[in-house]
C-alpha positions as CSV (number, residue, x, y, z in Angstrom):
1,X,-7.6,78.1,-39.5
2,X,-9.5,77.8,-42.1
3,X,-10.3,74.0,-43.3
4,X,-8.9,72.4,-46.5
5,X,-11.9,71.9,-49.0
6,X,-12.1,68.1,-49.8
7,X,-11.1,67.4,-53.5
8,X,-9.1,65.5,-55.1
9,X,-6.6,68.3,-55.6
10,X,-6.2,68.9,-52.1
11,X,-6.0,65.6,-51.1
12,X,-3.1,65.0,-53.3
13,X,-1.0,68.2,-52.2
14,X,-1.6,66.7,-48.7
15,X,-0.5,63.6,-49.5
16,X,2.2,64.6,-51.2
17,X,3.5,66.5,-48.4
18,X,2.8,63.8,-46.2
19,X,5.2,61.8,-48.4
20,X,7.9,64.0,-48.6
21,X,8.5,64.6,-44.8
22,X,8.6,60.8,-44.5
23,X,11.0,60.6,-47.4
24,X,13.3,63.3,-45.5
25,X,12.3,61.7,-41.8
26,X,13.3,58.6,-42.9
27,X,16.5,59.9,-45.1
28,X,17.8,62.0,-41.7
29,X,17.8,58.7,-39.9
30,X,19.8,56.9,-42.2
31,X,22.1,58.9,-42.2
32,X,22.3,58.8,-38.1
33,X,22.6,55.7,-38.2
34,X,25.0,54.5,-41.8
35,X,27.9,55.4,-38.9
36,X,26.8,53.4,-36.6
37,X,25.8,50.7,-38.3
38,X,29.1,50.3,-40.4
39,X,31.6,50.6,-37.3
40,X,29.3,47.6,-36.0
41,X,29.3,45.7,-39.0
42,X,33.1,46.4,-39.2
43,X,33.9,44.8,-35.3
44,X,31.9,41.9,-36.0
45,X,34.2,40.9,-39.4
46,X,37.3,41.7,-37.3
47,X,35.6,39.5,-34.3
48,X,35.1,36.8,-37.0
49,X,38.0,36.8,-38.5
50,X,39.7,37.0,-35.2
51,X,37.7,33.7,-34.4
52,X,38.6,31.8,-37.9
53,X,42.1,32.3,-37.0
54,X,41.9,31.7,-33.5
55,X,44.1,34.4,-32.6
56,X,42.1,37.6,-30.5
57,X,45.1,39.6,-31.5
58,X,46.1,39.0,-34.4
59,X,45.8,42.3,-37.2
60,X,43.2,42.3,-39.4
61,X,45.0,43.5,-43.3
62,X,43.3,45.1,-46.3
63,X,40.9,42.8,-47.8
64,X,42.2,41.5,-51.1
65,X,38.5,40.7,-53.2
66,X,38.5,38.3,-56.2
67,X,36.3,39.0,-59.5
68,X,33.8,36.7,-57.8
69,X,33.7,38.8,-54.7
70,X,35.4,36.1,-52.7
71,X,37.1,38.2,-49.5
72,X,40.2,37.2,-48.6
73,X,42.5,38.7,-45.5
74,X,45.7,36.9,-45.3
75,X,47.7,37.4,-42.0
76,X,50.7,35.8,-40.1
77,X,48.3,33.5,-38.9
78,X,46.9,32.1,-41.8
79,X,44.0,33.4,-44.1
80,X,40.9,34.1,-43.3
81,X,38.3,33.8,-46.1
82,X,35.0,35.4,-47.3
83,X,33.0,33.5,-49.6
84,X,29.3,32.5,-50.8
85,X,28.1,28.9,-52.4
86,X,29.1,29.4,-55.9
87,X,25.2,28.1,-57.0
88,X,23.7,30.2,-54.6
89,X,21.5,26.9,-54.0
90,X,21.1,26.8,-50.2
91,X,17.5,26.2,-48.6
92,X,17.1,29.5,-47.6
93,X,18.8,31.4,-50.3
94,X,22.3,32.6,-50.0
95,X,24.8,31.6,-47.9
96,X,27.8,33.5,-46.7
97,X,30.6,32.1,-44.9
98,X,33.9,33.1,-43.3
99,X,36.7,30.4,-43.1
100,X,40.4,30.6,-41.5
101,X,43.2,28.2,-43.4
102,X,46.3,27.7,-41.7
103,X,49.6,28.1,-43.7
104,X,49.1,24.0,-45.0
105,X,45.6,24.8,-46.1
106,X,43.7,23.3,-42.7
107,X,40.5,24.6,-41.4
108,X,41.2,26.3,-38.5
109,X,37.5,27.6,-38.1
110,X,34.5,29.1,-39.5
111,X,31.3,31.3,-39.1
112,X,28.5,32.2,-40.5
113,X,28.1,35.4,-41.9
114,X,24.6,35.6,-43.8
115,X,22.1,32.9,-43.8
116,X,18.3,32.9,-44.4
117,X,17.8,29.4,-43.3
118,X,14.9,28.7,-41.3
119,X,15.3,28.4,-37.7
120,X,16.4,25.0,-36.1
121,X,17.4,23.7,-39.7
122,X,19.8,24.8,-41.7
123,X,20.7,27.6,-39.3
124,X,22.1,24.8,-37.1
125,X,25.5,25.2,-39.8
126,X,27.1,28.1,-37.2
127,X,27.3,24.6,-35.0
128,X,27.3,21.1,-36.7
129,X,30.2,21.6,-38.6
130,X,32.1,22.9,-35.6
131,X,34.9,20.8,-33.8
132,X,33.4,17.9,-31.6
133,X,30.3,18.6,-33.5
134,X,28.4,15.8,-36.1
135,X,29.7,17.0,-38.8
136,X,33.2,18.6,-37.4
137,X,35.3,20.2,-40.5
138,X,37.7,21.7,-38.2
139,X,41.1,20.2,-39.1
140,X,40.2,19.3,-43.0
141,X,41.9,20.4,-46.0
142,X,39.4,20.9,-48.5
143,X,42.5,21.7,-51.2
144,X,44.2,17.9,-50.3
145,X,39.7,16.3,-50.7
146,X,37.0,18.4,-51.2
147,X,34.7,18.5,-48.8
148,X,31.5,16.9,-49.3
149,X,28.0,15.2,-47.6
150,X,28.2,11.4,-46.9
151,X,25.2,10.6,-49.1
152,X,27.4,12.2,-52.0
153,X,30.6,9.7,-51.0
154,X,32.0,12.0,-48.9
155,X,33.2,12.4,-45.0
156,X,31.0,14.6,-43.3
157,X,27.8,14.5,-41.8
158,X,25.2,16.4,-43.4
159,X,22.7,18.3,-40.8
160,X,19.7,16.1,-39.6
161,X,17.1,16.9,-42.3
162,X,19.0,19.4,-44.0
163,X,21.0,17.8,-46.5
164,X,20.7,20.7,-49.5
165,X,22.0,23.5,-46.5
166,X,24.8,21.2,-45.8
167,X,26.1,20.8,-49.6
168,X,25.8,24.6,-49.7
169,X,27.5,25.6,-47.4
170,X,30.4,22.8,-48.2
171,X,30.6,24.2,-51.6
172,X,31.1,27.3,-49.9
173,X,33.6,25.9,-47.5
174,X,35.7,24.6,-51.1
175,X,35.2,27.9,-52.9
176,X,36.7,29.9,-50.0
177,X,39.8,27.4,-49.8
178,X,40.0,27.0,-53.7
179,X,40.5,31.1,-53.5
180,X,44.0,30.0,-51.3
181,X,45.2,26.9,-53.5
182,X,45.9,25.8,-56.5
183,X,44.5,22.4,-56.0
184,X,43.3,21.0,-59.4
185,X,41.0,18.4,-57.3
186,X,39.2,21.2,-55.6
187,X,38.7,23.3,-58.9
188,X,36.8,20.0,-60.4
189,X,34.6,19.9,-57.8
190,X,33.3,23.2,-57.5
191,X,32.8,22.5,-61.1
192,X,31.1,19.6,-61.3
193,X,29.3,20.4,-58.1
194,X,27.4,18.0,-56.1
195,X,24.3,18.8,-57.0
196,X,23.6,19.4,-60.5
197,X,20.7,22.4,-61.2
198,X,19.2,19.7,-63.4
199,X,18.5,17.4,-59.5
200,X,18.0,19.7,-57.3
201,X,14.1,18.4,-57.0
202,X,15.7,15.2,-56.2
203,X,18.3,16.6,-53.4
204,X,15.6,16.5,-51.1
205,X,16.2,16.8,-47.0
């Protein structure tokens, strides 16, 4: 076979090509695996919502999403709810929670769906907040008092150097239970929220 003359011509019809059969390469396995991957990502919800509720029976309903893309999936159980911190304001970045309510408005349970805190900090939410934990929320009724950090007047323990993880995802914790209440208290704190954007350089861990 006769070799390619080195030009610039040639090397960009080679690249090119090059290019294009990783584009298709890499669009093939997408679409092998977008199947897979969304029957995964679908057991897991149902697994966590399953958990929130503390029920591994209980039927998971059509989501019913709010203009803020709060998630909600109410059941005979009680509610599970999808939500995010409304200012997005956690160490790592954003913050995605799902919380079950009892018919009263208790936490029944929670877990973490999206976090991109750093390892041994603020990823240690999925557990300090947990019943027996520190900073146990299981039990609360955010829409009776807010839930907030201690250092902000509050009752729960914030994570061991990790206070600004711990008001995130506590302002997440209110916005998923304001999205099943009417309380009037609970809509004044997630707008007045704990940490103004103003302080956040004072919020420090």
């Amino acid at each position: 076979m006769k070799k390619l003359k080195s030009s610039l011509v040639n090397m960009v019809i080679v690249l090119t090509v090059i290019t294009l059969c990783a584009g298709a390469a890499l669009a093939f396995a997408n679409d092998m695996t977008r199947g897979p991957i969304e029957a995964i990502n679908k057991k897991n919800l149902e697994d966590g919502i399953r958990k929130v509720l503390g029920d591994d029976k209980v039927a998971i309903p059509e989501p019913r999403t709010l203009e803020d893309g709060t998630v909600i999936y109410e059941t005979e159980k009680g509610a599970a709810v999808q939500a995010q911190d409304p200012q997005n304001a956690s160490f790592g970045g954003d913050l995605t929670i799902l919380v079950g309510f009892n018919k009263q408005g208790d936490i029944m349970g929670y877990t973490i769906l999206k976090t991109n805190e750093t390892p041994g900090l603020g990823a240690k939410a999925g557990d300090w907040f947990q019943a027996g934990q520190k900073g146990d929320i299981i039990g609360k009724n955010p829409g009776q008092k807010p839930l907030s950090v201690t250092k902000d007047g509050g009752e729960v323990d914030a994570i061991t150097a990790s206070t600004i993880t711990s008001r995130s995802f506590l302002r997440a914790v209110n916005a998923a239970a304001a999205a099943c209440t009417d309380s009037e208290a609970l809509t004044d704190a997630l707008s007045a929220a704990t940490c103004q954007d103003d302080a956040h350089k004072k919020c420090n861990d």
